[in-house]
Structure formats: C-alpha cells, structure tokens
N, C-alpha and C positions, 0 to 999 in steps of 0.2 A: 794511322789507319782511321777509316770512317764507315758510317754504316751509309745507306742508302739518301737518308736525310742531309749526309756530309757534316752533323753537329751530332755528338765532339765529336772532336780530334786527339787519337792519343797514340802514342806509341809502344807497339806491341810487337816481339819478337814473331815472326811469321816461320812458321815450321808444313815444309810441302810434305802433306800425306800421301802417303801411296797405295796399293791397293790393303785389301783388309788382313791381309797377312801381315803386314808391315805396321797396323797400328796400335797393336798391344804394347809394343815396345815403343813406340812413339809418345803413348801415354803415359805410361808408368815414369818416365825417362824427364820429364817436366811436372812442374805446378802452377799454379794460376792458369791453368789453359783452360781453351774453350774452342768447341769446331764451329767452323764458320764453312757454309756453302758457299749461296752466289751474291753475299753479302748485301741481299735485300730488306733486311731488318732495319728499321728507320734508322734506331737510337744507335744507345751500346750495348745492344745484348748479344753481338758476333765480335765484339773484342774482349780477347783475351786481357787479364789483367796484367798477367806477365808474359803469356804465348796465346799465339794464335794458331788451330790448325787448320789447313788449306785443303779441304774433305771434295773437290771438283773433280779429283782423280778415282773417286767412288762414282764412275755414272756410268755401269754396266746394268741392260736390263737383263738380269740372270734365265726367269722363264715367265710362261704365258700359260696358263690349262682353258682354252677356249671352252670345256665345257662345264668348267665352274668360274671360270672371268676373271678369276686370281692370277694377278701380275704379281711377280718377284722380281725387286731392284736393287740397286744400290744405292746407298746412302743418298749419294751426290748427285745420282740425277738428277737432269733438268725437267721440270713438268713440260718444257717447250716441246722437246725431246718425244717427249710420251703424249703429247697432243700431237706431231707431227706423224708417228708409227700409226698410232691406232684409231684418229678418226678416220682415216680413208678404210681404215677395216671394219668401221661399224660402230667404233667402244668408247666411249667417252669416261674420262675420271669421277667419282663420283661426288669430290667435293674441288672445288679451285677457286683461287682469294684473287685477286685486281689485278696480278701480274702473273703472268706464267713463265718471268726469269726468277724461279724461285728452285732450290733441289726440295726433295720429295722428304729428306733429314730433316731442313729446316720447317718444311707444311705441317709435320709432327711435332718438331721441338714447341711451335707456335701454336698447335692447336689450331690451323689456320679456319676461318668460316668461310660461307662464299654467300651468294644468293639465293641457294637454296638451305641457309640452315632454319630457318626456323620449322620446317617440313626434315629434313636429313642428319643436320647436326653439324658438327662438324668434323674435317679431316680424319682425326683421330679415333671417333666415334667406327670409321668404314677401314682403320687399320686391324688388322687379323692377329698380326705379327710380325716383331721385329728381331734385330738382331742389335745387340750393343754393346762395345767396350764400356768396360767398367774401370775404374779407381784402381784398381788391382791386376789389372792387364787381361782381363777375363772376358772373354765373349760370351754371353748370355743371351739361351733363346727367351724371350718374352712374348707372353699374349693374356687372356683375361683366364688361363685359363694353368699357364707356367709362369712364374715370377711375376705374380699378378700384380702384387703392389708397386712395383720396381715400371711396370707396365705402365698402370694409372699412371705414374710419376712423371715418366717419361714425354705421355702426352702434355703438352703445353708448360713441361720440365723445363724451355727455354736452354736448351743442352745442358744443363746443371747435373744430372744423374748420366754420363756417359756420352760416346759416341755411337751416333745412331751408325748401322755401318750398312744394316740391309731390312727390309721392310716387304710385306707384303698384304696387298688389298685388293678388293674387286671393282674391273671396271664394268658399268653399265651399257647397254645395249643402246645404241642411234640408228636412227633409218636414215638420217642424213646429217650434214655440216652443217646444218641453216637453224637457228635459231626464230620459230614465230613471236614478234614482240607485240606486244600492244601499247600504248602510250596513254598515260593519264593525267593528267592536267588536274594539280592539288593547289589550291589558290591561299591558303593557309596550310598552320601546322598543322593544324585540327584534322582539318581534309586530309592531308598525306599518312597521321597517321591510322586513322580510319581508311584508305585506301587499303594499306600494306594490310592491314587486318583481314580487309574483306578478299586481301589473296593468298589469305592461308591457303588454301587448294589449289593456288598455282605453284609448279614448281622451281621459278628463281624471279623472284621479285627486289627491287632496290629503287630508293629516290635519291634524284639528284635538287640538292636546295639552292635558291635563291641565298645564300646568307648575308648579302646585304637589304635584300626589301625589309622594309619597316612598315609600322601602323597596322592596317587593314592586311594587308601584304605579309607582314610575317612570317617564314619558313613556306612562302610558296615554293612547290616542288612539279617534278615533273615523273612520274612511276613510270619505270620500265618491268612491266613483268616478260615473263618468254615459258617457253616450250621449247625441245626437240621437235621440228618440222617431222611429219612422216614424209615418207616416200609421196603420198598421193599428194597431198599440199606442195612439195616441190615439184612434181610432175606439174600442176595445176599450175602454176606460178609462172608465166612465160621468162622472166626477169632471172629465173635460177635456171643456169643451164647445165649445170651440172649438181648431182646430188651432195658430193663433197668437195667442196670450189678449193683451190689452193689458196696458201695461205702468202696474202703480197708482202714484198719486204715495207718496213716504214714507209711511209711516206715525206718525215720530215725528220730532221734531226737538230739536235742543236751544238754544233762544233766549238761553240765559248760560251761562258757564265753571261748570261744576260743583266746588266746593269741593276744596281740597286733601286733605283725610280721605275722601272719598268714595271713593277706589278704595285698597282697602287688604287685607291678605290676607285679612281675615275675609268681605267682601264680594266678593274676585274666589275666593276659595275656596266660598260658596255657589254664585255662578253657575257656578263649574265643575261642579260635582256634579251643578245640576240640569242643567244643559246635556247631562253625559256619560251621566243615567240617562233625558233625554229622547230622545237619542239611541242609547242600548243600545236601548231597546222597538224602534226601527224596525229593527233588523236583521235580515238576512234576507229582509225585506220588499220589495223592489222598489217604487218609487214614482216616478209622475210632481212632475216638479217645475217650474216656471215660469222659466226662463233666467235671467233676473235675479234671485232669491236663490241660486242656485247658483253663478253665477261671479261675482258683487256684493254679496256678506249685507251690509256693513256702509253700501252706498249707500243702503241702508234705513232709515238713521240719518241726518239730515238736521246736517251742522257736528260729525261724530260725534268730532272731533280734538280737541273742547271736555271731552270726558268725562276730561282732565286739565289741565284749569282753564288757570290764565293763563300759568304759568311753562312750556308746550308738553311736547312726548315726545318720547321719540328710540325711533326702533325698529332694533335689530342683527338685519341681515340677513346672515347669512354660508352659505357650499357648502364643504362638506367632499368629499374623496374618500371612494368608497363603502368601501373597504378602512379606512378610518378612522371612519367616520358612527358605530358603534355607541358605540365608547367617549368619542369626542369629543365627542356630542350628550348624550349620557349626561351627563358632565361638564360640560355645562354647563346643563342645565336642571336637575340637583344643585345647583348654584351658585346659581343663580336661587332655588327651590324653598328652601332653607337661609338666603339671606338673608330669606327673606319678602319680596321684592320678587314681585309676583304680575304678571304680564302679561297685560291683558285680552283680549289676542291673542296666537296662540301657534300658527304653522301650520308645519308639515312639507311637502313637496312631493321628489320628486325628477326629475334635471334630467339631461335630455342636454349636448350640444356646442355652444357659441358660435355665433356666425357673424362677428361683427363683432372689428376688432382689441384694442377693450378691454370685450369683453362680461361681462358676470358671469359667467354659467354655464358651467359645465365636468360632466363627468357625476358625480355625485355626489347628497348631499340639500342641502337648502336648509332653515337655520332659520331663521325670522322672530319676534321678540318685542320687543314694545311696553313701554318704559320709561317712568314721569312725567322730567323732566331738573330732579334735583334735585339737590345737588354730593356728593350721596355713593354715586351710581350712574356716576359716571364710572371711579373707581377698580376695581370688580368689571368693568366693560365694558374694561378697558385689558387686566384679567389673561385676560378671555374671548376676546382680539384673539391675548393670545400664543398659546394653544392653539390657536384656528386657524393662526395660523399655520405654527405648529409640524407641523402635522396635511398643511400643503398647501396649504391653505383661503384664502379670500379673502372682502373684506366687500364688498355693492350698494353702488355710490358714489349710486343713485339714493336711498336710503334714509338715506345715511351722513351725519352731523352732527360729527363727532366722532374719525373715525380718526387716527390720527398717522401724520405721511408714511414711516416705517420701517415699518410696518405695510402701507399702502398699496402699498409697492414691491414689497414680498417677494411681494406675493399678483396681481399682475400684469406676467408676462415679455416684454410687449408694448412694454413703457412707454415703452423706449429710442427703441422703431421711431415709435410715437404721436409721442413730443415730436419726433422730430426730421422729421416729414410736416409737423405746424403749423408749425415754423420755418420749413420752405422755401415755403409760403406766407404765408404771413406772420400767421397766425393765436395767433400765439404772445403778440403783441401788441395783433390785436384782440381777439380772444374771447378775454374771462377771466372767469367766475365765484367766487363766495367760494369756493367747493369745489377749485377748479383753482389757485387761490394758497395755499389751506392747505396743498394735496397737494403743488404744485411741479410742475404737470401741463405 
C-alpha cells in the first residue's frame, strides 16, 4: 500500500468496512490497524501497521436542518460528493484543503486548513460533533461539550484515538459558484508575506512561489485572494452565465508515470516564469472564477502524483512563527532554489490557531513543496527539519513521510497529553499506523 505521495510502500492487510454497524467488531477483531478514507494522505499516516481499514463504504449523507446549515455524514464521505449536492443549493463547506478527493473522516483526522484559516481556522475548529469507534468496540458521541478531551484528540488525532464513523458541521451560505479573485503580484518574499498580512479581511487568501528565482527575485509570488461572488457581481459579469456553472470533468489525465528526467530544473523553471508572467497580466484585474480551480487547480489533473514517475514524492509541509517566517522561509526556498531541486509545487498560506490537540497550525505561515523521493533529497530535508525547528516550527504529519521522531517531538507540546489519552483507552494498541510507529505516537 501507498499513500497519495506513493513513498513508502508497505504491506498492509486491507480489511473492507462496512456500514457503521459492522465496525465495532471489525475493530476490536485486529490490532495495528488504522482507517484510511480516499487515501489522500501523502506519507504513511493511512497505513495500517498490520491492517488497514477501508472506511469508503461510510459515505452516506445522513441529514441536513437548512435552518441551522448542520450536515450530518458519514465518515467516509467524499467532500467531492458534498460540493456537488449543495453548491447548486446555495451551501458551501466551511473549511476545504487543495483536493476535494478527500472523506470528511479523514478532513478531521488531519485537522485539514484551507485558505481561509487564518480568518476561520480550521476544519475541526467548524465540527460540532462526531461519532467514533473506540479501542473497545464502543461508539462514542463526541463534541466540546461530551467526551470533550477524546474530542480535542480526535481532531488532527491523525486516526490514532478511533474511527471516525459520522460527523456533523455547518455549512455556510453562497449566492453563487463563482469565486471573485483578485491577483497580486509579490516580487520578493518580503512582498508576499506582507501581502497575505494585509488580507487578513479577506476571506481565502494563498501564494503560489516562484521557488527557483534567486537574488533580487527570492520567493517572488503571485497572491490569489477570493470572495464568494454575490448574485449581483455575477448577474454583472457577462462571462458567468449562469450562477452555479457545473462542474467540467478534468481536462487532462495522466495514463503512465511520467519519466524520471521529466521534472527537472530547466523544465520546472520554464513553467514557472510562464506561469508568474501569465499571472502578472491579471493583476489588478478582478475576475470571476469557477470554485473548483480556485480551491482545487491540481484536481484538474487527473493521477497528477504520477508527474514524479514511479519512485513517488514527498512533499515538506512545515508553519513557522510569524516573528520568524521572513528569514526562515527565505532559507529555505534558498536551499531548495541552490540545490536545483525545483518543486512543481510551492504554495505559501498563512495560518491561524489549532483547534484540535495535535493540529498542525499554530498562527504563523505554512510552506508547502513538493519533492521527487530520490536518496539525495532526504539529507537537504533533514538540515530544513532543523531550522524549523530551531525557528519554532513544526512539520503536517498529514503530508509527512519522512520526519524523524526528534524532530517530531520538539514541534508538538501536546504529545505527552496525546499519548497518554490513547493508553488509557486502549488505543495505543489498537490504532497504529506506519506514521504513528515511526513517530512513537
């Protein structure tokens, strides 16, 4: 088995879950297991160490109360799923991360952010309540307010404390599918991240980095903030003809591993340039945009994890503190940028407050860049691990492949509390992923 990244690889009993009836005994019944959704997690945090469960068979949306916006699901839903029901009725989720083939179990296990956390938070911050097998075959209601520490745990728990099996949260109100973007043009890091600052008051802001420019040039970026369009802006807009446009299948796919020379600096350095000078023209501009490439561009790409062949990626997602982001970030897309490892992805974001006990975010920025995992990018990612740390900082265990557990500990002051709520339910010994045995979770 593999996660999303395709490194590692390991072998893990697969066990098909069925509905929620069926999974207390499914739990109790194994050890080393862990549920895995729609196994979009980079690393190994959706393989089991000895089992794996197959929670897809959880994607019933149970109910809706339109006059408090609270959805009730199942585990396993697809967020695709719950973007395709309810933007034509008006509703938009209130938090969503860079892929919408994610279940709604896993958005929770990850604490997922989006672009509007440094205004909203994250994912788990907008759950109400859940429902989750436990260690002991027990279903347990959880919220902040029944089994509240079991609660905390669970958000950004990385499935560690149970399976999620049903959930419930509110979605927010849209007067249309169109996202308003505006486009900014950060010609340093400085710039960009003084941009993202001065759109605290916008609600989903993110940069996309240059991470090979050098010198002068350094973390040039390109901000996309957005808005929900009202009704009267898309009325106005000759170009939107309709309020909630459907949503087109891909456009491109990629049917085989694309060769190992194919993403290389002279190739990720073209598409950067045209990318950042196709992107300079729009600024200024105000433009309607269609919901799905704005908070999705890469679902656009159909197997687009292929576009580093067969030996997979690894992508270092780390949050520094804001008192340190300038020089920290700096140094390390330097690093990147000098070795000529070029990352075909490269996104800035910044982040508010946690919610959950072992959440990634803390208020800071968040870098994201996408590696091929070839053995001589592990050594520059060990020396990029110290500076975070150094800094503060901590790396996504959703994203992470690769951290070493001294690393791990330093950047989560939780850890203590975490492991020792799984002992006392006895989760310590059911739920175990590869992630959670490399770590010592």
């Amino acid at each position: 088995m593999e996660g999303w990244g395709r490194y590692p690889r390991y072998y893990s009993e697969v066990l098909e879950g069925g509905g929620p009836e069926s999974l207390p005994q499914m739990v109790t019944s194994a050890e080393g297991l862990i549920a895995r959704g729609n196994g979009r997690s980079y690393g190994d945090a959706s393989l089991g160490e000895q089992a794996t469960l197959m929670c897809r068979g959880l994607s019933r949306m149970r109910a809706f109360d339109a006059s408090t916006r609270l959805l009730t699901v199942e585990g396993g839903t697809l967020l695709a799923d719950i973007l395709h029901a309810f933007i034509p009725r008006g509703y938009f989720p209130p938090v969503v991360p860079g892929t919408k083939f994610v279940t709604v179990g896993g958005m929770i296990a990850s604490d997922v952010h989006g672009k509007n956390h440094h205004r909203d938070g994250g994912f788990g911050a907008c759950v109400t309540e859940l429902k989750l097998v436990t260690a002991r075959g027990k279903t347990l209601t959880c919220s902040r307010s029944e089994n509240a520490a079991l609660f905390e745990a669970t958000i950004g728990g990385m499935g560690l404390t149970g399976v999620i099996v049903e959930a419930t949260f509110a979605l927010k109100p849209i007067e249309s599918g169109w996202i308003r973007q505006n486009t900014i043009v950060a010609n340093t890091l400085a710039e960009a991240l003084t941009a993202l600052t001065a759109s605290d008051a916008t609600t989903y802001s993110v940069a996309w980095i240059d991470c090979l420019a050098r010198g002068a040039t350094l973390g040039r970026s390109l901000i996309f903030t957005g808005e929900h369009a009202t009704r009267q802006e898309v009325e106005a807009e000759k170009a939107a003809d309709t309020l909630y446009p459907p949503l087109k299948p891909a456009k491109l796919a990629l049917p085989i591993d694309f060769p190992a020379f194919a993403l290389n600096r002279m190739s990720v350095s073209a598409f950067n340039q045209a990318y950042f000078t196709a992107g300079a023209r729009k600024a200024g501009k105000p433009a309607l945009v269609h919901w799905n490439p704005y908070f999705f561009p890469l679902d656009g790409i159909g197997d687009w994890n292929r576009l580093y062949g067969s030996r997979g990626f690894l992508q270092h997602q780390c949050v520094v503190p804001d008192a340190n982001a300038l020089a920290v970030l700096g140094e390390i897309i330097e690093r990147f940028a000098s070795s000529g490892r070029g990352s075909f992805l490269a996104v800035l974001k910044k982040l508010g407050s946690g919610s959950g006990l072992m959440s990634f975010p803390f208020p800071g920025y968040t870098l994201a860049l996408d590696l091929p995992a070839t053995p001589d990018v592990f050594p520059l990612l060990g020396e990029i691990d110290k500076m975070v740390v150094e800094a503060g900082g901590r790396l996504y265990l959703a994203k992470d492949a690769r951290q070493s557990r001294r690393t791990f500990e330093a950047g989560y002051p939780h850890l203590a509390a975490f492991r020792e709520l799984r002992q006392s339910i006895g989760a310590d010994i059911r739920f175990n992923s590869r992630l959670s045995t490399r770590l010592g979770i």
